[in-house]
N, C-alpha and C positions, 0 to 999 in steps of 0.2 A: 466188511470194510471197516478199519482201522478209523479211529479219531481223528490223525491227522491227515487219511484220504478222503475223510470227509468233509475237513476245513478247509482242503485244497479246492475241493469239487465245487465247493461254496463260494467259495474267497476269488475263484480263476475270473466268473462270469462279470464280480462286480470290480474287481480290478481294469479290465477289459474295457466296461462301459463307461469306467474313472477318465481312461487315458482313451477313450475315441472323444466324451466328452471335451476333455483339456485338449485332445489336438483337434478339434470342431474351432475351441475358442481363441486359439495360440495360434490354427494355424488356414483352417478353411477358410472362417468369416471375412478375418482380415485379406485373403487371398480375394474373397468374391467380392467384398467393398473396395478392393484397390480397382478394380477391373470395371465396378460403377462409377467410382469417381471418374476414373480416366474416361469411361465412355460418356459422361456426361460436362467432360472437358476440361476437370481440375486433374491435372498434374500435381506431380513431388517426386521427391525420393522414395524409393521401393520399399516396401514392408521386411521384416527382417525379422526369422521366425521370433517367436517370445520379450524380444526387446524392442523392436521395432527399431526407432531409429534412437535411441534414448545414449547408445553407444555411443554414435556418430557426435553427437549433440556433445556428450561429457568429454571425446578426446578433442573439439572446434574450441570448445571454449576453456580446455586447457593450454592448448596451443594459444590462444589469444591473451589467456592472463600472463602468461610466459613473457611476452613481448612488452620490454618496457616503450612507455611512453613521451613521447620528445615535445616540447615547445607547451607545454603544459595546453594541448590540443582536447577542445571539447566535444571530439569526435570520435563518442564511446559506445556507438553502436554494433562498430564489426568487434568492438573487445567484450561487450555487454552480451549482446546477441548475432554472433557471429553466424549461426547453423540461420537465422529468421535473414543475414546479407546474403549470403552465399547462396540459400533455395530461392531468394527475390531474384536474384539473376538470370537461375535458370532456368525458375519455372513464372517470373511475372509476382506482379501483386497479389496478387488469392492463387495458395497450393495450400495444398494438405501434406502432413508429415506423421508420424505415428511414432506416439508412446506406451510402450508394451503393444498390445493390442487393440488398443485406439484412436481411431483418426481424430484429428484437430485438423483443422480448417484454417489458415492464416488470412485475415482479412485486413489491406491497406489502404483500399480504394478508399477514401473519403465521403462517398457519397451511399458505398455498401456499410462502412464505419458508423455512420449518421442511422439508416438503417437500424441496423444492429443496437445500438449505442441507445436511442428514441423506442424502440420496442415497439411501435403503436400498435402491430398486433398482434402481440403478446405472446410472440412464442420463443422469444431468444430471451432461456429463463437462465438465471444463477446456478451455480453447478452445486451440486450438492456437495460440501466437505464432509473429508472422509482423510482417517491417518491423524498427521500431525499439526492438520490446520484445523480440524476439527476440533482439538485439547486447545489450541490456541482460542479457537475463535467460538466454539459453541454455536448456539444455533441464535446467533447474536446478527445485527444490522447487515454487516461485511456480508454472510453466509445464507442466513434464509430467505423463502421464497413464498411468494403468493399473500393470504391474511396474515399471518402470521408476521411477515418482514412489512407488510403495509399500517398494519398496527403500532407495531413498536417504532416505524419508521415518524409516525405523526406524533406520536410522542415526544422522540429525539430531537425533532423539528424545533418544538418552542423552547428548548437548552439551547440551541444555536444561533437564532436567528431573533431581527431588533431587539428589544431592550434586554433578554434576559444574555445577549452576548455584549449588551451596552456596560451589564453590569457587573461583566468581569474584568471590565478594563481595569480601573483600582486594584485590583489581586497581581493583573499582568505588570503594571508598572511597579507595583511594589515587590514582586518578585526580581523584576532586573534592576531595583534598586539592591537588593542583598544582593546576586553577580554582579554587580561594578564595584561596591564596597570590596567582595572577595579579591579582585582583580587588581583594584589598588591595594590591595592587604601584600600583595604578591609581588610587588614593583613594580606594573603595570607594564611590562615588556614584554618579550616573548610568550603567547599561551595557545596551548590547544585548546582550539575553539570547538571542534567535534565535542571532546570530551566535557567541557564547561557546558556547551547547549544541553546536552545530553541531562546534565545535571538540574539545569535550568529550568528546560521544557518537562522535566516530570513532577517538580515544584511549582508550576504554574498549573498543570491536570491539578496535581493534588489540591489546590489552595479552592481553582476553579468551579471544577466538576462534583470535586467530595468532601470538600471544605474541614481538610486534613493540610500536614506538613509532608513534604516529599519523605520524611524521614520516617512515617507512619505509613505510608505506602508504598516505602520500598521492597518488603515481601514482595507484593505484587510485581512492582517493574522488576527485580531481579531475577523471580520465577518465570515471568511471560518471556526475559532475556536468553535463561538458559532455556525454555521450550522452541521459543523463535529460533535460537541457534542448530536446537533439532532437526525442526523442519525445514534450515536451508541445508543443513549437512544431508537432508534424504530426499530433497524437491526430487533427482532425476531416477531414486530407486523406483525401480518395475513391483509390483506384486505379481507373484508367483498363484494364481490359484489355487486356493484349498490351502498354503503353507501355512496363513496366520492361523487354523484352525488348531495349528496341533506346535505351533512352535512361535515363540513372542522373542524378537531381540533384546538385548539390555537395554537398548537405546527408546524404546517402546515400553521396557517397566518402568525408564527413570520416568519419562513424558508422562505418566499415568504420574506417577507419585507429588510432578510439579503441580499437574493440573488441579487433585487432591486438595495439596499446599495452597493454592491460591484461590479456588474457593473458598477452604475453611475462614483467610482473613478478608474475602470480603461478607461472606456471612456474617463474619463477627463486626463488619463494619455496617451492614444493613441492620446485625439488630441491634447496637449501639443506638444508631439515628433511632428506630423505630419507640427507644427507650427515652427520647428526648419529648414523644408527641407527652400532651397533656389535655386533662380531660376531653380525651378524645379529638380535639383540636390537630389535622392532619397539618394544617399548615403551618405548625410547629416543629415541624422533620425536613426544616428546610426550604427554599424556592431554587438550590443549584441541582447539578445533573444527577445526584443520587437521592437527593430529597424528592423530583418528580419523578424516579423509579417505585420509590418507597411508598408513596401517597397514590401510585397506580396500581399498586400490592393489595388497596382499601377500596376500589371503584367502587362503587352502587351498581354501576351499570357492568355485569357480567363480560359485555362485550370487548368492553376497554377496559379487562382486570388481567393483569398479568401476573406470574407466578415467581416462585424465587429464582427458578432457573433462568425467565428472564431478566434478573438482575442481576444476575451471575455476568451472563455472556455478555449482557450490555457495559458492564464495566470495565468487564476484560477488553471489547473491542475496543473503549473508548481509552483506556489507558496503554495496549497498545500502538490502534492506528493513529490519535491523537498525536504520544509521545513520538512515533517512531517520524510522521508527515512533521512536525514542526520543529522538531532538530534537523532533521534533512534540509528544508528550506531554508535555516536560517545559518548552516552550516555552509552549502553550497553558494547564497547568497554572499557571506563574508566573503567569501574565497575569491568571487569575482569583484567584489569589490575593491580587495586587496590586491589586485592585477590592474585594475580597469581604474586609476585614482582619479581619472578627472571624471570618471561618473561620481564616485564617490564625493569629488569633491561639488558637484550639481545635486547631490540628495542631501550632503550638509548645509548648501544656503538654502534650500527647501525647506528643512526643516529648523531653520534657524529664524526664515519669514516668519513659519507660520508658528513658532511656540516661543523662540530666543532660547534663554537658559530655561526655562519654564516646564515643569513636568506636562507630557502628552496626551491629551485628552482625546476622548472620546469622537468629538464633532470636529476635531483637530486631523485626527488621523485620515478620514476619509475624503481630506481634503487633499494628500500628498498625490499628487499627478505623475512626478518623476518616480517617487517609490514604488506606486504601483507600476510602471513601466517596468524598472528593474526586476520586482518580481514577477511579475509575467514573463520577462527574458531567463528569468532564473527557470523557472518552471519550465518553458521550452525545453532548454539544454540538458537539465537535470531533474526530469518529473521526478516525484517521490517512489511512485511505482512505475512500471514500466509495462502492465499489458492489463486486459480486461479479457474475461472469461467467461463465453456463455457457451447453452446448451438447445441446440432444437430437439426437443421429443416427436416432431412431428415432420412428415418431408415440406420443405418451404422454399417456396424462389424466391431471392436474393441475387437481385439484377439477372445478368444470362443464365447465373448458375439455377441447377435446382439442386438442392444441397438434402443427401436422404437426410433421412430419422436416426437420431441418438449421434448427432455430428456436435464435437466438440468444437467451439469458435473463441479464436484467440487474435485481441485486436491489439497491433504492438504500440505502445503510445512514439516510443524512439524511432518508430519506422514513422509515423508522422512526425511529428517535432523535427525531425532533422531531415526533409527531403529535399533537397533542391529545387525539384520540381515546385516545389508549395511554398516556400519561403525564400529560392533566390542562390545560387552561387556561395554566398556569404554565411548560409547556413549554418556553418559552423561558426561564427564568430558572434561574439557579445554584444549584442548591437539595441538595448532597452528601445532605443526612439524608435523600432520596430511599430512599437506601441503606442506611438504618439498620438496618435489620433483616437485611440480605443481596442479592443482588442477584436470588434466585429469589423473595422477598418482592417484590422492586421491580416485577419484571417479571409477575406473578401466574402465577409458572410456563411461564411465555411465551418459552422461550430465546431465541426468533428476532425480538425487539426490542431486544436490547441487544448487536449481535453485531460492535465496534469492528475483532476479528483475526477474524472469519469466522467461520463455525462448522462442526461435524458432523469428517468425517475430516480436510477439508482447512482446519479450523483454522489462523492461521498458529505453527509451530513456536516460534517466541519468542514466545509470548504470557504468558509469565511471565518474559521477560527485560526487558520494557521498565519493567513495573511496579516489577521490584524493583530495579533500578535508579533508577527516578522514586524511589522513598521514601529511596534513601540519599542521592544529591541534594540531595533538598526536605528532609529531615532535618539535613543538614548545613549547609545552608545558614540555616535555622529556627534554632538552635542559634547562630548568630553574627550573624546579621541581621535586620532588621525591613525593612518594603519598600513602596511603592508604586508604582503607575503613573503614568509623567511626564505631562509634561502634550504631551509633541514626541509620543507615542503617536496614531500613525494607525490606525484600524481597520479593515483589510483584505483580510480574509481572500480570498486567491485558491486556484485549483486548480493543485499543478503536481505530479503524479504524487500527493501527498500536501497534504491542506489546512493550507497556509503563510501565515504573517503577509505581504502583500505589501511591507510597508517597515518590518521587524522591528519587536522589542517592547521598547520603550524602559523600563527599571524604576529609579526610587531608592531606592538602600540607605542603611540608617541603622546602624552597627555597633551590636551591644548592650554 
């Protein structure tokens, strides 16, 4: 027998076992999980060999962005998540739908949301990143799971919350003192406000968190911009089994190369600080958000010492989800504002009560009753993100259903926020004094319908950073300007990790 009769004799059996294995995984499992589901009562749309429904899903929501939009309508759910309107019709609030060969679970009900959302016993865990949110995110707040995401979670904690978020107010006000100076440098007329936030909110991180200039941290926002761009350009790609083993796209060497780049300068900004301590003195690396990374670098206590990778991923998160949640907010904010003038014109004497011409303080700000109404209606209409993702490893009842083991769960925050059912007919319309009363008034005690940063443990951690930065903002800006929306204003809302103006938000200001 010949050389190459006997690479065939060899080569036949494990090819064989290659492709029963991949058609086990591509085409049995999901066959005999579709047939659990249904006998266990959850409907969807049918499994569709190797892609699942991931097709259906990219031609709904091509069709949808196609379709312009009229009356500058804040009813971006069938244009957002068209494939999550269309299976709520037909199969109900909770179905399941399948990407490549995985079921996800769609959950609406409110009170399975709550469930979910609350964990109490602890089995709807984080999913593990994998691909291009993985380079983005590391194994940073957003992403991991169990000690590890509870460790660095109590850490991130005291950057956030009373005094050490008391004492970034100074940083925030004097950061939109340099954007209003720019603004007036410009004639103060027509501006894109997407693209000035954008500028804005990663000078306020920088000043903030790392106690740098936006202009020294733009490696990083630039790098995280073109990775983030990656990973919505491939959210709906399938992986192929076995393919990345032997073949890497260009789009997956550049993603490797950013990720690289953007370590290196926070490295180089970690041992910068680290080169600031003095005779040993930790507390000379700082009291903001990289100073108490830095000085958890030195624990005593092994338990609570973290390593450089996690100060990698911690910065990355905080400099993406930070910068990406507070230009969202404070973008989509304007925009209504500049439609809705006679709110506008009720958050100007608000904040004219309580500061006059006077810069916005601290104990100032959390005094604004109408502000906060406005953003919380802001939040509704246009959360920053738009669903929540967990994972059961184990089979678990979740109301009627029993949902098996390794069930992917996807909670849409747009299918809350905008239901009739839950908020009224009016749903779609800008209506702040929603919130007049508070937002547990709004919501009839219902937490898990108004939940913009998530909720339960894995809340997101600035969830009081973006607000209070919205209100010095929109305060200061209220205070010098009057405004509306142009008329060059396109209405487009698209998805790109975070729901963004597609051809930003064109506004005219009128000095006061």
């Amino acid at each position: 027998m010949g050389p190459l009769a006997i690479l065939v004799c060899f080569s036949c059996p494990i090819l064989v076992l290659g492709l029963l294995a991949f058609l086990n995984k591509t085409l049995r499992k999901p066959i005999l999980r579709q047939r659990e589901f249904n006998a266990r009562g959850i409907r969807g749309p049918p499994y569709k060999f190797l892609f699942g429904n991931a097709r259906e899903i990219q031609k709904m929501k091509t069709a949808a962005a196609a379709k312009p939009m009229s009356n500058l309508s804040h009813e971006i759910r069938t244009r957002l998540e068209p494939h999550l309107a269309t299976w709520t019709e037909a199969y109900g609030k909770n179905f399941v739908f399948w990407m490549g060969p995985e079921p996800i679970l769609v959950v609406t009900e409110p009170e399975l949301v709550k469930v979910v959302g609350n964990n109490a016993e602890k089995v709807y865990q984080k999913l593990e990143a994998e691909g291009y949110i993985k380079k983005l995110f590391g194994d940073g707040l957003v992403t991991s799971r169990g000690e590890k995401w509870a460790k660095m979670r109590k850490l991130v904690n005291h950057a956030f919350q009373g005094d050490s978020l008391k004492s970034m107010v100074p940083a925030m006000v004097a950061s939109t003192e340099v954007m209003l100076q720019r603004w007036e440098d410009h004639g103060g007329e027509e501006i894109e406000v997407f693209e000035e936030f954008s500028l804005f909110t990663a000078e306020v991180i920088s000043r903030t968190a790392f106690g740098s200039s936006y202009f020294q941290g733009k490696l990083v926002f630039d790098g995280l911009a073109k990775l983030l761009q990656l990973a919505t350009k491939h959210a709906l790609n399938i992986q192929i089994p076995g393919l990345s083993k032997v073949y890497k796209p260009k789009d997956e060497i550049e993603a490797e190369k950013l990720e690289q780049q953007i370590r290196d300068v926070i490295i180089a900004m970690v041992t910068k600080r680290e080169e600031m301590v003095t005779n040993g003195d930790l507390d000379s690396c700082g009291s903001d958000f990289l100073g108490l990374l830095v000085k958890a670098r030195y624990e005593d206590d092994e338990s609570k010492r973290i390593s450089v990778d996690n100060v990698v991923d911690e910065c990355k998160t905080f400099y993406l989800a930070g910068h990406e949640t507070c230009d969202i907010l404070l973008t989509w904010a304007m925009l209504l504002l500049s439609i809705h003038t006679d709110w506008q014109e009720e958050a100007r004497k608000e904040v004219m009560t309580h500061f006059g011409n006077k810069t916005p303080d601290a104990d100032g700000i959390m005094k604004l009753k109408t502000m906060t109404m406005i953003i919380n209606e802001t939040l509704r209409l246009y959360p920053p993100a738009f669903e929540m993702m967990r994972k059961v490893d184990k089979e678990v009842q979740l109301g009627k259903f029993r949902v098996p083991a390794n069930t992917n769960i996807i909670i849409s925050y747009l299918s809350l926020h905008h239901d009739p059912k839950i908020w009224g007919e009016d749903v779609h319309h800008f209506k702040p004094d929603r919130f007049s009363q508070g937002l547990a008034k709004a919501t009839n005690n219902v937490q898990s319908v108004h939940i913009p940063f998530g909720m339960g443990a894995r809340i997101c951690a600035g969830y009081n950073f973006a607000p209070i930065l919205t209100k010095i903002a929109l305060s200061m800006i209220l205070q010098r300007y009057a405004f509306t929306l142009s008329p060059a204003y396109v209405h487009s809302p698209i998805y790109a990790f975070t729901i963004r103006p597609q051809f930003g938000v064109q506004v005219i200001f009128q000095a006061l």
